[in-house]
N, C-alpha and C positions, 0 to 999 in steps of 0.2 A: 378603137377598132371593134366591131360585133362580129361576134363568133358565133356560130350554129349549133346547139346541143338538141337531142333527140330525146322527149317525154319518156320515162320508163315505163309509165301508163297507157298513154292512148297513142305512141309514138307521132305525136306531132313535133315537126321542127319550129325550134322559141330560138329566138335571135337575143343573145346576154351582150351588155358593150363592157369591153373590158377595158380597163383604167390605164394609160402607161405608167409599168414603173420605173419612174426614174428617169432619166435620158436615153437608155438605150428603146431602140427602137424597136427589136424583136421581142419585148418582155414586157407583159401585161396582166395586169389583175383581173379576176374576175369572182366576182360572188363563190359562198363555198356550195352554198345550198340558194335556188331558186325555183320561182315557182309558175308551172306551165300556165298558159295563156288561153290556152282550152279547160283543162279539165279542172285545173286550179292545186293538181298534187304538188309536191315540194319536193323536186330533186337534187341529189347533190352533183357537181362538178367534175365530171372526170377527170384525170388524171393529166396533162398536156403530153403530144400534142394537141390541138385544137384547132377547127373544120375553121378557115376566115368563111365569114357571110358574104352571101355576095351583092 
């Protein structure tokens, strides 16, 4: 499933795909730290919950 997270830099929205873990459905990995798509800074991950992409 890709999640939406917001650059702390130049606030662009970057689409992360996060991993399932495990069998359940509601519970997903995602990168700790990534890096935007624009400006190229390296953000960490917030906290869950988390925005699905759409």
């Amino acid at each position: 499933m890709n999640f939406e997270f917001i650059c702390g830099n130049c606030d662009m929205e970057n689409i992360i795909w996060g991993k399932p873990a495990g069998f359940w459905t509601q519970l997903y990995r995602v990168p700790d730290e990534w890096d935007c798509w624009n400006c190229g800074v390296t953000n960490t991950t917030p906290d869950p919950p988390w925005t699905p992409a759409e």
